[in-house]
Every structure is written in structure tokens, then in C-alpha cells.
C-alpha positions as CSV (number, residue, x, y, z in Angstrom):
1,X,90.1,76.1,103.6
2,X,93.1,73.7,104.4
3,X,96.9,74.5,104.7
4,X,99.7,74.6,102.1
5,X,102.5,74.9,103.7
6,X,105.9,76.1,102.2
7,X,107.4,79.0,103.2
8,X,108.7,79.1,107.1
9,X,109.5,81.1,109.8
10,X,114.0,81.7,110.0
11,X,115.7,83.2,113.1
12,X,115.7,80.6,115.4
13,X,112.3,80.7,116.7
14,X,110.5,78.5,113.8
15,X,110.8,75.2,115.4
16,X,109.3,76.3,119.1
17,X,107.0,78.8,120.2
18,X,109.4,80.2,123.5
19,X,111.0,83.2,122.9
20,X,114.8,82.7,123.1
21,X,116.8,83.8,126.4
22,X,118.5,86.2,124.4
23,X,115.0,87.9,123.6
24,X,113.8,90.8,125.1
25,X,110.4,90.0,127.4
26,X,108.8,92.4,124.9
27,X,109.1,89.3,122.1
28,X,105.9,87.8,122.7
29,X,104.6,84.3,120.7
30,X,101.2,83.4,120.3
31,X,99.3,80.2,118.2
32,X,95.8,79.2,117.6
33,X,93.8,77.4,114.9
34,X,91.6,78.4,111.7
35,X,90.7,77.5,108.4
36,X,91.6,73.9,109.3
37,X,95.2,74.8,109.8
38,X,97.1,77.0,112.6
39,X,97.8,80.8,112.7
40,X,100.9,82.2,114.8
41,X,102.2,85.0,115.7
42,X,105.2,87.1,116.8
43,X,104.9,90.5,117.9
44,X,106.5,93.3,119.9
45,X,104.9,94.3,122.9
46,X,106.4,97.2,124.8
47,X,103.1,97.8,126.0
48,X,102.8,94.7,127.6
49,X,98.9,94.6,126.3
50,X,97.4,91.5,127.6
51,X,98.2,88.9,125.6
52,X,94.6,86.9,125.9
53,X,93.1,90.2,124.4
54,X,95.9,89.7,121.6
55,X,95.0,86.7,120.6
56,X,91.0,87.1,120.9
57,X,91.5,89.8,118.7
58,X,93.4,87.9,115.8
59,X,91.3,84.6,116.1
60,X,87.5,86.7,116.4
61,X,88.9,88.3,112.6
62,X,90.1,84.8,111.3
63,X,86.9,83.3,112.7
64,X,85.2,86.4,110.4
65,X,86.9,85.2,107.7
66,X,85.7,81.8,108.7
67,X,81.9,83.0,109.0
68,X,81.9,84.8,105.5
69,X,83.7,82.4,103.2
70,X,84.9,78.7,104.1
71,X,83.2,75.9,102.5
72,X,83.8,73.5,104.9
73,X,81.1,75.6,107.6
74,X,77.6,75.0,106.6
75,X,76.2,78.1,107.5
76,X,78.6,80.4,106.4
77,X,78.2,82.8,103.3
78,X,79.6,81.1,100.6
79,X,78.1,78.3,101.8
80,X,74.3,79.5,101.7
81,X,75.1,81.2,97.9
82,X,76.3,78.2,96.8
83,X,72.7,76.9,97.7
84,X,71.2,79.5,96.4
85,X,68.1,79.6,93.9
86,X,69.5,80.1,90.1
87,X,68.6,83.8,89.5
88,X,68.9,85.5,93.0
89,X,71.2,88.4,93.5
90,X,73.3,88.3,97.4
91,X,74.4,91.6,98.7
92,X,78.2,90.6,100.2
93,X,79.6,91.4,103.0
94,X,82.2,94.1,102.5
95,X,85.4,91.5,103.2
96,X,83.8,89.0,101.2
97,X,82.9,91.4,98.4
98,X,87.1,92.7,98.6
99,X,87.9,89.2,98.2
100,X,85.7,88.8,95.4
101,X,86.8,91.7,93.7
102,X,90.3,91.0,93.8
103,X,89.6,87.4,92.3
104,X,87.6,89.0,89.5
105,X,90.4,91.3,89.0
106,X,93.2,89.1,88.6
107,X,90.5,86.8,86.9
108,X,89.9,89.2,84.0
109,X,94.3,89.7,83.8
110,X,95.3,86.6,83.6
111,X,92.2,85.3,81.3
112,X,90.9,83.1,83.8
113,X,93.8,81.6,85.4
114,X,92.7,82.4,89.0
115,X,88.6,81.9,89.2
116,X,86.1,82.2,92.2
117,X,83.3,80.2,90.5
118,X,85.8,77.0,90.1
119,X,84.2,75.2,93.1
120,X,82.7,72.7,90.7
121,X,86.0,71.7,89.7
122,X,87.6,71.3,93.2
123,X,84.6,68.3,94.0
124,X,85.4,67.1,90.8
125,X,88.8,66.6,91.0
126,X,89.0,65.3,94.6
127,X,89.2,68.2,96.7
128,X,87.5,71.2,99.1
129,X,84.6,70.2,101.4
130,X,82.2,68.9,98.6
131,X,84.9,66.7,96.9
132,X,82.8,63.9,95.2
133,X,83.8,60.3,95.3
134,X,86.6,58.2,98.0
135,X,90.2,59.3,99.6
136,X,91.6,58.1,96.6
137,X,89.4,59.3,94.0
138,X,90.2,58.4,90.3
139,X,90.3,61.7,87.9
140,X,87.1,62.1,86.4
141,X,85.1,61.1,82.6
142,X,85.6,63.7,79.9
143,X,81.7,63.9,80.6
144,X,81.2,64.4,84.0
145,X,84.5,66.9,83.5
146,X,82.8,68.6,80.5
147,X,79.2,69.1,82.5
148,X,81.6,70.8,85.9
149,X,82.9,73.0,82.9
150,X,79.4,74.6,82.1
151,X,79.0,75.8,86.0
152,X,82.3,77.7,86.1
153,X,83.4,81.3,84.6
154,X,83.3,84.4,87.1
155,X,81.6,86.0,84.3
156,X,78.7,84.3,85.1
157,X,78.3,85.7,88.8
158,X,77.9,89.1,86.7
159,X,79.8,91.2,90.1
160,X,78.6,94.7,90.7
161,X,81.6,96.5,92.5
162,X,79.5,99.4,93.4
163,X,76.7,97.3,95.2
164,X,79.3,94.6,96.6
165,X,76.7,91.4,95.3
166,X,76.7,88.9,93.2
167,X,74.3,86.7,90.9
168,X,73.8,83.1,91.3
169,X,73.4,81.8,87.9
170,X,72.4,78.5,88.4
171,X,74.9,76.2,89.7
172,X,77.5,78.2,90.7
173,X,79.8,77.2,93.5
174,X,82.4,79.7,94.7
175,X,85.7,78.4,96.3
176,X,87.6,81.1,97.6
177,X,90.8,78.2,98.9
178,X,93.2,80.1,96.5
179,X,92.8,84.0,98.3
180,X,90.4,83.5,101.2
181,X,94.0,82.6,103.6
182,X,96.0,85.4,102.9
183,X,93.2,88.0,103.4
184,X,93.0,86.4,106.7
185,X,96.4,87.5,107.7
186,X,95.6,90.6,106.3
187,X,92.3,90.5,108.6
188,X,94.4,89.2,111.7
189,X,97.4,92.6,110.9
190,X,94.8,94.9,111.0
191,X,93.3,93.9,114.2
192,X,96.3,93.8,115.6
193,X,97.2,97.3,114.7
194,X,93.3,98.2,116.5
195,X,95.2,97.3,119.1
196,X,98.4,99.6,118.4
197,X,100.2,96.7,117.9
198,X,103.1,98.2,114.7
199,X,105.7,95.6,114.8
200,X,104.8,92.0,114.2
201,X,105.0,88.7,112.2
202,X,101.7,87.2,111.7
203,X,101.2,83.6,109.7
204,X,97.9,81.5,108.6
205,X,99.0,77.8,107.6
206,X,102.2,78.7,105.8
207,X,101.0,82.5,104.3
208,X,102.6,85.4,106.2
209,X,102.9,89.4,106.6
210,X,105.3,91.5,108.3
211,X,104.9,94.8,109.9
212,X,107.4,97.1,111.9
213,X,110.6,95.9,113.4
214,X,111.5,93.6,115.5
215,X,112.8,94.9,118.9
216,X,116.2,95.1,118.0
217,X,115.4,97.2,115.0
218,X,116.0,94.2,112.3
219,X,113.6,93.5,110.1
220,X,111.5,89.9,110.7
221,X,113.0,87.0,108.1
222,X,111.2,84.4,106.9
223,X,113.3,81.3,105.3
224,X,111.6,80.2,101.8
225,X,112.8,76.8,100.4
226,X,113.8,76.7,97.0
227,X,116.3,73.9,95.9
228,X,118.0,71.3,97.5
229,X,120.7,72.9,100.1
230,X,119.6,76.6,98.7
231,X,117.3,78.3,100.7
232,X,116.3,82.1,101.0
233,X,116.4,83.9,104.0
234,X,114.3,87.0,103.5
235,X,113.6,90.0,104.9
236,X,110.4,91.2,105.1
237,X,110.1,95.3,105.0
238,X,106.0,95.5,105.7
239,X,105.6,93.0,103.2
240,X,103.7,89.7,102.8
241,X,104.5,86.4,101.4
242,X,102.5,83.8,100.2
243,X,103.0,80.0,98.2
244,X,101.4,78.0,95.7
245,X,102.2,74.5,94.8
246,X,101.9,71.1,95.1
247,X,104.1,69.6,97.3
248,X,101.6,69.4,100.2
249,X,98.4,68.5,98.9
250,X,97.6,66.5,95.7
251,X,95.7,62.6,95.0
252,X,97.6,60.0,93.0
253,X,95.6,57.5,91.0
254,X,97.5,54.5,89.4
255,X,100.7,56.2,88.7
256,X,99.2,59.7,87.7
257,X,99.7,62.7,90.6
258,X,97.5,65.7,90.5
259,X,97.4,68.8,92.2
260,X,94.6,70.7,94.2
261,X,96.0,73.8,92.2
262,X,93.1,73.2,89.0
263,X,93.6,75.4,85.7
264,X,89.4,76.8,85.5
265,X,90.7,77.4,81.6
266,X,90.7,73.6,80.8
267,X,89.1,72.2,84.0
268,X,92.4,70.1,84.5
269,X,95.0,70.1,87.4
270,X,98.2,71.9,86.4
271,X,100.9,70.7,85.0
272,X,103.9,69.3,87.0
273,X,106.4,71.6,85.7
274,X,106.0,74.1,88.8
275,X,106.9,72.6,92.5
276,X,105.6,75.9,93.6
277,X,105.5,79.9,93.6
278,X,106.4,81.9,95.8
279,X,104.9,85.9,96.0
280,X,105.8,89.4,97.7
281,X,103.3,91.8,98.2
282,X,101.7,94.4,100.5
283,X,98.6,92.4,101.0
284,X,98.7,89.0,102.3
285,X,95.5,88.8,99.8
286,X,97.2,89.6,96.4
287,X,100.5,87.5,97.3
288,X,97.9,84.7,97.9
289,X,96.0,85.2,94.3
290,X,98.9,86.0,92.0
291,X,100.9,83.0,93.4
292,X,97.3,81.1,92.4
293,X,97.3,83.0,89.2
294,X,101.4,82.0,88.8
295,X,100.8,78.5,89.5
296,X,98.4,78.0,86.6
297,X,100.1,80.1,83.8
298,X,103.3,77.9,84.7
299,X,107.1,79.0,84.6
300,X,106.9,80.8,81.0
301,X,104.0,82.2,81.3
302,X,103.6,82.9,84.4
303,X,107.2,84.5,85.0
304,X,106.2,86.5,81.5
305,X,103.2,87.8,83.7
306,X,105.1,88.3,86.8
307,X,107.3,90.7,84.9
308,X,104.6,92.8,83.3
309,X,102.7,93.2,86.0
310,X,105.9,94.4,88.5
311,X,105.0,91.1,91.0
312,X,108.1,90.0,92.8
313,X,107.9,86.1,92.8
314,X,110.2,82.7,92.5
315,X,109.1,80.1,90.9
316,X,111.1,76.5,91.8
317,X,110.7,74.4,88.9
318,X,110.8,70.7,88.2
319,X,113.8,70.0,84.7
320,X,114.8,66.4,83.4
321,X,118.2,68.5,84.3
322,X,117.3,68.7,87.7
323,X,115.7,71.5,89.5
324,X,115.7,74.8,88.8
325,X,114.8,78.9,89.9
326,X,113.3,81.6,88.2
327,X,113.2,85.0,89.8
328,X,111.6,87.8,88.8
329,X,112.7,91.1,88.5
330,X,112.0,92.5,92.7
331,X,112.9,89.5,93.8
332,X,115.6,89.4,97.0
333,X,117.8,86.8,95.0
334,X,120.0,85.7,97.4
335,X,120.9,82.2,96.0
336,X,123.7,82.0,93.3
337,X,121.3,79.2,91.9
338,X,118.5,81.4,91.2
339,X,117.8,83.0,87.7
């Protein structure tokens, strides 16, 4: 798992990690690192819990997260079915068989646009822990693209819901990069609420969730860039917010840019039309898919499925006009730029 980093913290604090003087001693900041980016965290604390119990508690449930389904660790669970012996059935653990499940459902809504079995493609294209070739890898034969193809389709890991496992058809590589972070600020809110911790901002490399207030009673913002010289300051009523796109992570290759965000429908990177998408949900873990799922249907599509579905999102899109912003229906619309 590596960061993608577009949305930010707003309210003065973003930039440095001390509480301002006008802050009550109750406004309490804490950082770490995980999934090979950082996690941080603002939080009320009237109770003045310790704060090295606070943060063992949010980085032992991102470490979880860590153990169960990052590519880049060995031994971890994705890791060891990805090995697996074509044929064999794995019994999940039951975060790793949520995340599943909510892949496979938004896999089966969108027709594929969002898919756990796209692991082959990720190597393929340059990417992920298993990415195949140099640091500047050239996009890949119609043949070798055609053969990464045949190993990917979530039908193929035939899911059972009820028993939490899955099959290993034979060649199957899960990558879990496009979910896997934003359940793991959902992971890290509800540890902190074991704790009694209500009112908080928590964040995993870029991918955040809000709960409570903060002590003055407001509600935490969060500053989401858009266009150039509009940004959105937003307020976040226990809601999440996560960001797809590919402004922070993508390979060029004489003249042609890509982006880690891969279409499993035609094995290709998606177009460039979309500089990124931008979700509100509950869950930190369906803002993360459906801004995955966003990303590859593109603006028309994707805004089309935004709005039968009910899912709040912006999507900041590339014109030979210039920029441009499409909100859907839910969405705080705050700039007069936005559509």
C-alpha cells in the first residue's frame, strides 16, 4: 500500500503538528507511520487518556490491517494466497473478508470497474510490490498484457459471504491498494472509540474520517483542492473522505504518462480525462472504493453512477478549455466553479 495524497487537513493546524495557543490542552495531535505512508490524528481528549496508549491503539489496528492484506509484507495474508496452490479454498479473516466483500460488491455494480483480483495488472503496468521490469518501466506487449488479462476477474475467486473465504483459481493475485487504506482509518476510529475517544479527525496517507466535534463544538474541516485558486473547505459531520487520481503516482515512458489507477475491464491505465475524485461517505472503506470505482468509469460515467447510486463525490477534470468540476448531487458545493 503506498500514499495518494490529495485532500488536506484546513484550520490552521495542517502544516504543523502543535496545537495552536488558541487551542484548548484537550486538542491533542498525534503521527505515526503505515502502509508505507503516515497516519495522523487529531482528537479531543477531556479525559486526558494517555496519549502513548492512544497511539498504540491506532497503530496495533493499522499494523492489523498491515498483517492481513499489504503486498509489500511477505508473510501477510494476501501475500501467502497469492502463493497459494491453484484449487485451494482460504478461510479470511473477518476484516479481510469485509474488505473483500465490499470490493466484490461494488465489483459486480459497476461491471468490474473496481476489482480485487487486478494484482496481475498492477506488476504489469509498473506498480505495487511485484511490479515487473525497471523504475522506468515501458507499458507492456499486447501479449504479455493479453496473458495478465486471463488471471484477473473477481469472479474467479468464486467468494462465499457466509463462510468469509475465497478460491485461488490458479494465478490469482489480489491487490487490495484501491480499499485496503480507507478501511484502515475506519480500523484506527474504531479503536479509538474502544478507548471512549467520540470526537476526532483521524487520516491514513491523504484518506480521512471525522467523528464528534471539535472542542469548541465546530465540526472538523478538511480543505479538498479542486481548481486552480478554488478550493473546498469542508465540513465533515461523522463522515469520511477519500481521493483517487493521478496526480501523485504514475510512470511516463517516451512522452506517454500512465496512471497506477488500471481499468481491470481492458487491462489499461485510465484515461487522462480525470485529475482525480473525490468521495463522502460513512466508511472510510466505501469513500476509498467508489472513488476507485469513479476514477475508472471517468467523468460521464462515473458522475452517471455517482448519481444513481446517491454517492456524494467531485470529480476535477482535465478540458482543452481548461479545467473543470463536476459535483454530484450531496455534494457541499462551495465553489461558484463547480457544476
Amino acid at each position: 500500500m503506498r500514499p495518494s495524497f490529495a485532500v488536506r487537513r484546513a484550520g490552521g493546524y495542517a502544516n504543523s503538528p502543535q496545537p495552536r495557543r488558541a487551542d484548548p490542552a484537550s486538542l491533542q495531535d498525534l503521527a505515526g507511520r503505515s502502509m508505507g505512508t503516515t497516519w495522523s490524528l487529531r482528537l479531543h481528549n477531556p479525559a486526558m487518556l494517555p496519549l502513548d496508549a492512544v497511539r498504540t491503539a491506532v497503530q496495533d489496528a493499522l499494523d492489523r490491517v498491515v498483517a492481513q492484506m499489504s503486498t509489500w509484507e511477505a508473510d501477510s495474508d494476501i501475500s501467502r494466497f497469492n502463493r497459494a496452490d491453484a484449487g485451494s479454498r482460504h478461510l479470511l479473516a473477518p476484516e479481510f473478508a469485509e474488505v473483500i466483500a465490499c470490493a466484490v460488491h461494488w465489483a459486480e455494480a459497476s461491471g468490474g470497474a473496481i476489482d480485487p483480483s487486478v494484482g496481475p495488472l498492477v506488476a504489469l503496468w509498473g506498480f505495487g510490490a511485484h511490479a515487473a521490469g525497471s523504475a522506468a518501466p515501458e507499458p507492456p506487449s499486447h501479449s504479455a498484457l493479453t496473458l495478465a488479462r486471463q488471471r484477473v476477474g473477481w469472479q474467479r475467486l468464486a467468494f462465499d459471504p457466509a463462510q468469509g473465504s475465497l478460491l485461488q483459481p490458479g494465478g490469482g493475485v489480489l491487490d487490495l491498494s484501491g480499499i485496503a487504506k480507507g478501511f484502515g482509518v475506519d480500523q484506527a476510529a474504531q479503536a479509538l472509540q474502544s478507548l471512549g475517544i467520540r470526537d476526532f479527525l483521524v487520516e491514513v496517507g491523504g484518506e480521512l474520517r471525522a467523528a464528534g466535534r471539535r472542542p469548541d463544538g465546530a465540526r472538523w474541516q478538511v480543505q479538498v483542492e479542486a481548481l486552480p485558486g478554488c478550493s473546498q473547505r469542508i465540513a465533515l459531520d461523522d463522515m469520511a473522505i477519500a481521493t483517487s487520481g493521478d496526480r501523485w503516482h504514475a510512470h511516463e515512458h517516451q512522452g506517454r504518462r500512465w496512471s497506477h489507477t488500471l481499468d481491470p475491464r481492458s487491462g489499461e491505465p485510465t484515461p487522462r480525462a480525470l485529475a482525480s475524485v473525490s468521495v463522502l461517505h460513512r466508511e472510510c472503506m466505501q469513500a476509498d472504493a467508489l472513488a476507485t470505482v469513479l476514477s475508472v468509469l471517468g467523468p460521464q460515467e462515473g458522475l452517471a453512477f455517482a448519481r444513481r447510486h446517491g454517492i456524494a463525490a467531485l470529480f476535477v477534470c482535465r478540458a482543452d478549455a481548461g479545467p473543470a468540476c463536476y459535483a454530484s448531487e450531496g455534494w457541499p458545493t462551495l465553489c461558484a466553479d463547480v457544476r
